[in-house]
C-alpha positions in Angstrom: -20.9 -28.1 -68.5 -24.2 -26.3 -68.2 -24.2 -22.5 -69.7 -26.7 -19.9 -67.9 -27.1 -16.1 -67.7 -27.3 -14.3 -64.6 -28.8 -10.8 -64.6 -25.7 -8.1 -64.5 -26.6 -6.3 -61.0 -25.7 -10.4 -59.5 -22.4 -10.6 -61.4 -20.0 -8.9 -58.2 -22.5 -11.5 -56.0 -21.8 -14.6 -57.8 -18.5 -14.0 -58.2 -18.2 -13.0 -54.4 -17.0 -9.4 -53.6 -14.5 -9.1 -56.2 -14.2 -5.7 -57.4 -13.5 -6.5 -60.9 -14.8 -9.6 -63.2 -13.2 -10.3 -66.4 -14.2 -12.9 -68.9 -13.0 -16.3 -68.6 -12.5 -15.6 -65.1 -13.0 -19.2 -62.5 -14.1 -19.2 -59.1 -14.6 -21.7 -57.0 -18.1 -22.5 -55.7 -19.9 -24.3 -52.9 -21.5 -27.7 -54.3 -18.0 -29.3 -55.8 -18.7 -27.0 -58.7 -16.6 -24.0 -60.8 -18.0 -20.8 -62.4 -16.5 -19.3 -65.3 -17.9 -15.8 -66.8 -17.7 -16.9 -70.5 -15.5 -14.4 -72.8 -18.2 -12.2 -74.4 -17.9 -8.8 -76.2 -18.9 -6.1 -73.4 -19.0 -2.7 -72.4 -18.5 -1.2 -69.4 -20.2 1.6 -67.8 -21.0 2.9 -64.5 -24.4 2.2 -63.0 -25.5 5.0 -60.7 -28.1 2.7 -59.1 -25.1 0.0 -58.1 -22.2 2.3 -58.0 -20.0 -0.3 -59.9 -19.1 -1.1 -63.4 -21.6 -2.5 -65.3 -22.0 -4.3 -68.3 -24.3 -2.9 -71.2 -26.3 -6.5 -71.5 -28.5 -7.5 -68.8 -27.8 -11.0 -68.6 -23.8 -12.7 -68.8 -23.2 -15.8 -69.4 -22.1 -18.1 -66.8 -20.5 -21.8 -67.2 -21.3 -24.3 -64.6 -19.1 -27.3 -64.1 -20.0 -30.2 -60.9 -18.1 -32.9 -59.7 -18.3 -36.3 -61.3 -19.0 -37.6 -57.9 -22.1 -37.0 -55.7 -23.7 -34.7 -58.5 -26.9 -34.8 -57.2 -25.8 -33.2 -53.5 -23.5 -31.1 -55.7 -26.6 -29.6 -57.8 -28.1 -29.0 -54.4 -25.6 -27.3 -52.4 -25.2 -25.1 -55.6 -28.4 -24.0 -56.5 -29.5 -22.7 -52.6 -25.9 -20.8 -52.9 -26.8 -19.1 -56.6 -30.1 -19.0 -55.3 -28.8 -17.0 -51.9 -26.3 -14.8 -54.1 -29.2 -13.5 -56.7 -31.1 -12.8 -54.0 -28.6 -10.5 -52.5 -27.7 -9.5 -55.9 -31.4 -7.6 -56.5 -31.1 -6.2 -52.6 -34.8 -7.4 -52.8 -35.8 -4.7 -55.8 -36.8 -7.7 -57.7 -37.8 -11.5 -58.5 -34.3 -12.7 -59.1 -34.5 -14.4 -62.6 -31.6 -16.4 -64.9 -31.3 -17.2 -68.9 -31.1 -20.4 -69.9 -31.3 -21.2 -74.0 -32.6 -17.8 -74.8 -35.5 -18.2 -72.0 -35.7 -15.7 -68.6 -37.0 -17.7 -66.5 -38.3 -16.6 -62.8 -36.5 -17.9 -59.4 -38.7 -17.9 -56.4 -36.7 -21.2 -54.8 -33.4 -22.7 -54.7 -35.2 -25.6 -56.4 -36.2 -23.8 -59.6 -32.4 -23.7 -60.0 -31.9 -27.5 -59.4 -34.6 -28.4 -61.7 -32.8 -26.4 -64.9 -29.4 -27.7 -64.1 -31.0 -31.1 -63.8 -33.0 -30.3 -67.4 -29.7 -29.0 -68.7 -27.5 -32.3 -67.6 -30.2 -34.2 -68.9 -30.4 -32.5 -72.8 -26.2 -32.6 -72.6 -26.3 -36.4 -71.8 -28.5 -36.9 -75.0 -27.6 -34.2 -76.8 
């Protein structure tokens, strides 16, 4: 299972239209995969630049769990779909970006996303 943060104004993207997100919520995901928000301590305001509730920290955590089988395709069809939904997410104000072990790293290609999940497997396997 790989652990990210996506930035709060993609949460109601990821998670695709729902109106409200709670953690521990799953949802299934192109790529063989599942999301889950992870239960964290948050609070809830409204954002007049989204008109929805928003969460006081600008990044929530996300687990990401693929498919035993066909992984690689998996990591692929994933990451252009997270890739597609962060885009939308931002309404192109700006460069979409995720957390990943306390880094905010920059997304300018689906691939930027298959190369940490790759990175990520990779540490769990050894880790």
């Amino acid at each position: 299972m790989i652990e990210i943060e996506v930035p709060i104004y993609a949460l109601f993207a990821v998670f695709e239209g729902k109106k409200t997100v709670s953690g521990g919520e799953v949802h299934e995901v192109p790529g063989v995969a599942t999301i889950q928000l992870a239960p964290s301590r948050v609070e809830r305001r409204y954002s007049p630049d989204y008109g929805v509730q928003a969460h006081v920290l600008p990044h929530l955590p996300i687990l990401i769990e693929f498919a035993k089988v066909g992984k690689d395709v998996a990591i692929g069809v994933f990451s252009a779909w997270l890739y597609d939904r962060l885009k939308s997410g931002s309404r192109g104000k700006l460069t979409p970006t995720i957390r990943i072990n306390q880094k905010t790293i920059e997304i300018t290609t689906p691939e930027d996303i298959v190369k940490i999940c790759e990175e990520s497997i990779e540490i769990d396997r050894k880790g």
